[in-house]
C-alpha positions as CSV (number, residue, x, y, z in Angstrom):
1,X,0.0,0.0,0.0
2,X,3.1,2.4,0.4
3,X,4.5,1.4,-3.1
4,X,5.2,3.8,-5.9
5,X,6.2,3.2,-9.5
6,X,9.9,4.4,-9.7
7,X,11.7,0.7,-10.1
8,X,10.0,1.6,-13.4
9,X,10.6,4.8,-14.0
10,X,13.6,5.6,-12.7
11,X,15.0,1.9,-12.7
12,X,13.5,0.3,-15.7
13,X,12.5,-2.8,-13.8
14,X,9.5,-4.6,-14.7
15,X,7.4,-4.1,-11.9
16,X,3.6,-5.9,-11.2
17,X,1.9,-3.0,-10.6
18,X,2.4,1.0,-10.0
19,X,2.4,0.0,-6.2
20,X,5.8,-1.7,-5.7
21,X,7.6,-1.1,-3.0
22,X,10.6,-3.1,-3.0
23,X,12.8,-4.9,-5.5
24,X,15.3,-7.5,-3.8
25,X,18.0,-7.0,-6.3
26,X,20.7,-9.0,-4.7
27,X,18.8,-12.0,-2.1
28,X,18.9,-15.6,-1.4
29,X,16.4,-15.6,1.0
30,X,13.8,-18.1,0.5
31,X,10.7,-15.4,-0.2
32,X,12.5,-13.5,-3.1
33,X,15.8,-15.4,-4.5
34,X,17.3,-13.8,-7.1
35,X,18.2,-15.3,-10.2
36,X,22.0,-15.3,-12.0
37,X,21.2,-13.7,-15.4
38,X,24.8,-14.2,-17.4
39,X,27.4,-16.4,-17.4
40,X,27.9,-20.3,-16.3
41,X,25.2,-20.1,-13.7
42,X,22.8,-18.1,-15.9
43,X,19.6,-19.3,-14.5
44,X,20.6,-20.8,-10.9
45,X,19.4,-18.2,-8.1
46,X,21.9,-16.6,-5.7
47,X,20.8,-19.4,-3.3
48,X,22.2,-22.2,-5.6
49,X,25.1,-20.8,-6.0
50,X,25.8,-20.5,-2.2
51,X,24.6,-23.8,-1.2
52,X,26.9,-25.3,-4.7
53,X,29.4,-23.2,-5.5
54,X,30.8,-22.9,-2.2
55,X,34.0,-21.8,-3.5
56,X,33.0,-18.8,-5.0
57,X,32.1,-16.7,-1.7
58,X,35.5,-19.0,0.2
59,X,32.3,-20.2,1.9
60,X,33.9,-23.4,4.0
61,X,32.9,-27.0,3.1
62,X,31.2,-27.5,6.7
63,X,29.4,-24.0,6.6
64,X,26.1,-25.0,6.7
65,X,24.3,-21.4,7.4
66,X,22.6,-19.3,4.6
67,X,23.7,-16.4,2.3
68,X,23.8,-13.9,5.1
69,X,23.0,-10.8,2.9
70,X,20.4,-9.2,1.6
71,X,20.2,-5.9,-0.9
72,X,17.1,-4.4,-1.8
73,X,15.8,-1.1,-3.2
74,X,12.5,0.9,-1.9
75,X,10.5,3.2,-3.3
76,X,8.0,4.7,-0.5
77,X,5.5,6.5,-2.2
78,X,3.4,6.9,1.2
79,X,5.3,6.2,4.6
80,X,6.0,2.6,5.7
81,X,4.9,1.1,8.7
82,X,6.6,1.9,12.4
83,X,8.5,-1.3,13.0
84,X,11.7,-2.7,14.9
85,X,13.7,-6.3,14.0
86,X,15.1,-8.8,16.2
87,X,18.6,-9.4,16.9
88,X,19.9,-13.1,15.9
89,X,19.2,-14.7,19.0
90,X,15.8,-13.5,19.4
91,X,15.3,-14.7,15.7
92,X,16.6,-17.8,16.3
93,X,14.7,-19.0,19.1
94,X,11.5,-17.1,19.3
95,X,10.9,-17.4,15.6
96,X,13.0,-20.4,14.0
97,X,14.9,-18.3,11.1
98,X,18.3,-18.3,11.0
99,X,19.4,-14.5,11.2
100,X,18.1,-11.3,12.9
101,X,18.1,-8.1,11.0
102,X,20.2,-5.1,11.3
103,X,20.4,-3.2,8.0
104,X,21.4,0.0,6.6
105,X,20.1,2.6,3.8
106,X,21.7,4.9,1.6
107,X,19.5,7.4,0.3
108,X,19.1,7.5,-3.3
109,X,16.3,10.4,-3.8
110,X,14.4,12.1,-1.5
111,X,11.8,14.9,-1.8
112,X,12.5,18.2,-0.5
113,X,12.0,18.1,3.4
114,X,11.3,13.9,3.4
115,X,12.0,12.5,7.1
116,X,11.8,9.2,8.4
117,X,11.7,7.8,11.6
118,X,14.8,6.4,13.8
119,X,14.4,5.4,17.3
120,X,12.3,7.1,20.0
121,X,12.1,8.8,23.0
122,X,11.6,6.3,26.0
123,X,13.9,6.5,28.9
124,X,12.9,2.7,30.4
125,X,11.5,-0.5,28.7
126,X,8.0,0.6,30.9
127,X,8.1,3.6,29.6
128,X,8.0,2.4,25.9
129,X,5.4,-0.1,26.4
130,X,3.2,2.6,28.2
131,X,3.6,5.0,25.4
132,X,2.9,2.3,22.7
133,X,-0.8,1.3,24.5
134,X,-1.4,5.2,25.1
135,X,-0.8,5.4,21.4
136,X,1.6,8.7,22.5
137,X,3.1,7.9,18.9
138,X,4.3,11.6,18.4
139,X,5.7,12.1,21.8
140,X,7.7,8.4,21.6
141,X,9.0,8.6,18.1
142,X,12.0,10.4,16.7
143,X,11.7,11.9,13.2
144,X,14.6,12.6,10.9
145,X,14.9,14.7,7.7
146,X,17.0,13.3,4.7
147,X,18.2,13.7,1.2
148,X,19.9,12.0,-1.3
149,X,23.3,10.7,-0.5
150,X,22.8,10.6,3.3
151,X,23.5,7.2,4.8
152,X,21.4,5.8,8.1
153,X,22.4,3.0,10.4
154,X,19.3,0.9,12.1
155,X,21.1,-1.9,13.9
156,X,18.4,-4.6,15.3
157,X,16.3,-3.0,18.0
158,X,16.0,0.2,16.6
159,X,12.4,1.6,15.9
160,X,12.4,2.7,12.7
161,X,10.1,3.9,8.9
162,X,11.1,5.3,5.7
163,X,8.9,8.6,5.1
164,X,6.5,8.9,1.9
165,X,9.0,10.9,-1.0
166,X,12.2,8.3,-0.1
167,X,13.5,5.9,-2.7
168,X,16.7,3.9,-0.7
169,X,19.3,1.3,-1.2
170,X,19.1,-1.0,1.7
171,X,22.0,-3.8,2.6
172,X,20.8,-6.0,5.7
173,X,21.1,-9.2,6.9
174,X,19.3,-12.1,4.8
175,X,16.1,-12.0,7.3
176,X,12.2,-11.1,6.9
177,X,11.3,-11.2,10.0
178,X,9.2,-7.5,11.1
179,X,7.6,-7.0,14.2
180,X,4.9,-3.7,13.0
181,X,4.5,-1.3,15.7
182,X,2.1,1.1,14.6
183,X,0.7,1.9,10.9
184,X,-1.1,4.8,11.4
185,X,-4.5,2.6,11.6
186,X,-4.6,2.7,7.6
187,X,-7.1,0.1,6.3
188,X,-6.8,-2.4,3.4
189,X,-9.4,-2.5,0.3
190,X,-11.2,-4.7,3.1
191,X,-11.3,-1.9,5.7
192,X,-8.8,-4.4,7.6
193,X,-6.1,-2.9,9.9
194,X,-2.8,-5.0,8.9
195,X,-1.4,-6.6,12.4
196,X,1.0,-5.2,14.9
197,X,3.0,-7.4,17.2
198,X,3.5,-4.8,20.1
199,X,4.5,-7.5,23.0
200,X,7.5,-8.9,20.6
201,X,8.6,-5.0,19.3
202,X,8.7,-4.4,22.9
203,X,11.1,-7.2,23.5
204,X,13.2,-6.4,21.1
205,X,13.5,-2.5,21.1
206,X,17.0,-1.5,22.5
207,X,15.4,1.4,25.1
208,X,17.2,4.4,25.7
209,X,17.5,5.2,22.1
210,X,21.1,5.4,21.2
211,X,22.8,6.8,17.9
212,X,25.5,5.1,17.0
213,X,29.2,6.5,15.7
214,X,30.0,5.6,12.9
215,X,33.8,6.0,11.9
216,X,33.4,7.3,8.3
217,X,36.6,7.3,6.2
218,X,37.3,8.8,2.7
219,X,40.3,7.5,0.7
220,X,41.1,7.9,-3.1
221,X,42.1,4.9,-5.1
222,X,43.1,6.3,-8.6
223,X,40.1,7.9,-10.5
224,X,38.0,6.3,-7.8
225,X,36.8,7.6,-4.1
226,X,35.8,5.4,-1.6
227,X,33.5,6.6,1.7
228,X,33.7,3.6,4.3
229,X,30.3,3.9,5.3
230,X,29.7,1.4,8.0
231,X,31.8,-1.9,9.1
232,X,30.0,-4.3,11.8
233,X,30.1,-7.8,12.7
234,X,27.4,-8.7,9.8
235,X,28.8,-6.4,6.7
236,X,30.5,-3.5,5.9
237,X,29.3,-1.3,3.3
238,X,30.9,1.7,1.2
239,X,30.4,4.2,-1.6
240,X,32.1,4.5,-4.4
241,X,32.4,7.4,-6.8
242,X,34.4,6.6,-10.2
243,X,35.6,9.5,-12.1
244,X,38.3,7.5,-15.0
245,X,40.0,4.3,-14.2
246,X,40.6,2.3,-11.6
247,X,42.5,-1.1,-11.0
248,X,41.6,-2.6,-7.6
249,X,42.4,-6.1,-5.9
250,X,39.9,-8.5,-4.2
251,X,40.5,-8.4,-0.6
252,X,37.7,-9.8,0.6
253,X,35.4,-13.4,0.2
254,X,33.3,-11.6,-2.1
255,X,31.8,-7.8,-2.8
256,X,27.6,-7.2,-3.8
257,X,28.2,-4.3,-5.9
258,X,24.8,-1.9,-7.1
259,X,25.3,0.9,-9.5
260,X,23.1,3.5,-8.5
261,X,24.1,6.1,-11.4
262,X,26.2,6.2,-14.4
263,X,27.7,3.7,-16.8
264,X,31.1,2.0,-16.3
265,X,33.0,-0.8,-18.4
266,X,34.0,-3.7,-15.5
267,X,37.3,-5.8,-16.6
268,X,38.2,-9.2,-15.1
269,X,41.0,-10.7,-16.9
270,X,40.2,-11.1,-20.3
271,X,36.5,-10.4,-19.9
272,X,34.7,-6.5,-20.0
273,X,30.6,-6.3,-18.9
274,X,29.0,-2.9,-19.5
275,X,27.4,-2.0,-16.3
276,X,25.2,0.9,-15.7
277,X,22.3,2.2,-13.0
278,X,20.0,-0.7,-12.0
279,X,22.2,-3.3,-12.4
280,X,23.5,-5.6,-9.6
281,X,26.4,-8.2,-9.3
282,X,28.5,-10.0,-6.9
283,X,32.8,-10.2,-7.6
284,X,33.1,-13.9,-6.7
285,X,36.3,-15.0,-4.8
286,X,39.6,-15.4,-6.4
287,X,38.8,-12.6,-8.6
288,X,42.2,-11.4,-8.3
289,X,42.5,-8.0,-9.9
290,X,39.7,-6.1,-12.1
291,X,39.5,-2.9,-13.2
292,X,36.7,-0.2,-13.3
293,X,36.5,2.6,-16.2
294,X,33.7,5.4,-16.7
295,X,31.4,8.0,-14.9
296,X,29.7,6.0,-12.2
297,X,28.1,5.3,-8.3
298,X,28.3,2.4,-6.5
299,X,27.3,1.2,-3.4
300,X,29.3,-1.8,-2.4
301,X,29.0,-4.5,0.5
302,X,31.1,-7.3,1.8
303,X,30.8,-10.0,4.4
């Protein structure tokens, strides 16, 4: 219901209807796999490729865990539900899935004076679940103004939406798993509230409210800047601006690259692929050296 129509129109993606709201461009979860389009796996999803192809992600023969990333974009046309995600162990035992979710966005457009909302304004876990039955949703809830090229940081626990106006590239942890906190009592075509699961956001929602520092660090690699944007225990993720030619080595298992403007010619070895905005690939282990040339953005992620 908060989908727009921009994965069309701005990302050329054949959508199902002019209320989409998220495209998982780079997923083996189990609810939205996506599927290889080019080379030796053409056809195979992500998640065959994990569970056969070990070797291409130095995944480890007795690694038994699932592709623990997930990349989507959003276009919010209307604001998304209030929500808040579990950390891995709360996933784990309370619902049966194998990850939590902390995640991250980087902000691809915004409308002038967009906000979303990032953690609240309790003081004590009582306080919060006082506020949430009052329905005090202005007093609890923290809003946030963005635009486009500002980067947010919701680790698991953290209340949070994306405002109406925001279209974002978010890199998370492979899970699905939302516990809705409020949804501004917005009805279906049925007049049917959708479900909130206040007792389990409760549980899970880190109170006080604390905003993380992030140790962002800029550093130039030929015709190519590189802003670290966030490294945890789950991924680190950075932004790339390419302005000429680049030659970079593979440090780590693997990188999820999305171009989110421009064009670029990618070499690895003897092979080129044209890349451009929209598109989405993964530099498999043992890539060695490769080389970037063009005008182009990338947001990049790693294990």
């Amino acid at each position: 219901m908060w989908g727009g129509d921009k994965l069309k129109t701005v990302y050329d993606y054949d959508i199902p209807s002019e209320q989409t709201g998220e495209a998982w461009v780079i997923s083996a979860h189990p609810n939205g796999p996506s599927k290889i389009q080019n080379g030796p796996l053409k056809g195979h999803t992500l998640a065959d490729a994990w569970d056969s192809y070990g070797e291409l992600f130095n995944k480890s023969a007795d690694n038994n865990e699932a592709y623990p990333l997930l990349v989507k974009i959003l276009d919010a046309n209307d604001d998304l539900s209030v929500q808040v995600h579990p950390d891995d162990a709360f996933a784990r035992e309370i619902e049966g899935v194998p990850y939590g979710k902390t995640e991250c966005w980087y902000i691809l457009d915004a409308d002038p004076g967009a906000e979303l909302i990032l953690g609240h304004h309790a003081e004590t876990k009582q306080e919060l679940e006082q506020m949430m039955a009052d329905s005090e949703w202005d007093k609890l809830l923290r809003h946030v103004k963005v635009q486009p090229g500002d980067f947010v940081y919701v680790p698991s626990g953290t209340i949070h939406a994306i405002g109406g106006g925001i279209v974002l590239l978010e890199t998370q942890q492979s899970s699905d798993t939302t516990y809705r906190v409020y949804d501004y009592n917005r009805t279906d075509a049925d007049g049917n509230k959708r479900e909130l699961h206040l007792k389990k956001a409760a549980a899970v929602t880190n109170v006080p409210h604390q905003i993380p520092e992030l140790n962002q660090e800029e550093a130039v690699s030929g015709d190519l800047t590189i802003t670290k944007l966030v490294v945890n225990n789950y991924f680190g993720v950075s932004h790339w601006v390419l302005n000429g030619r680049v030659e970079q080595l593979m440090k780590s298992d693997f990188l999820q690259v999305s171009v989110i403007a421009g064009q670029a010619v990618l070499t690895v070895g003897d092979k080129q692929f044209e890349i451009e905005k929209g598109m989405h690939f993964i530099l498999p282990h043992g890539t060695g050296k490769y080389e970037f040339s063009g005008e182009a953005e990338f947001v990049v992620s790693w294990v």
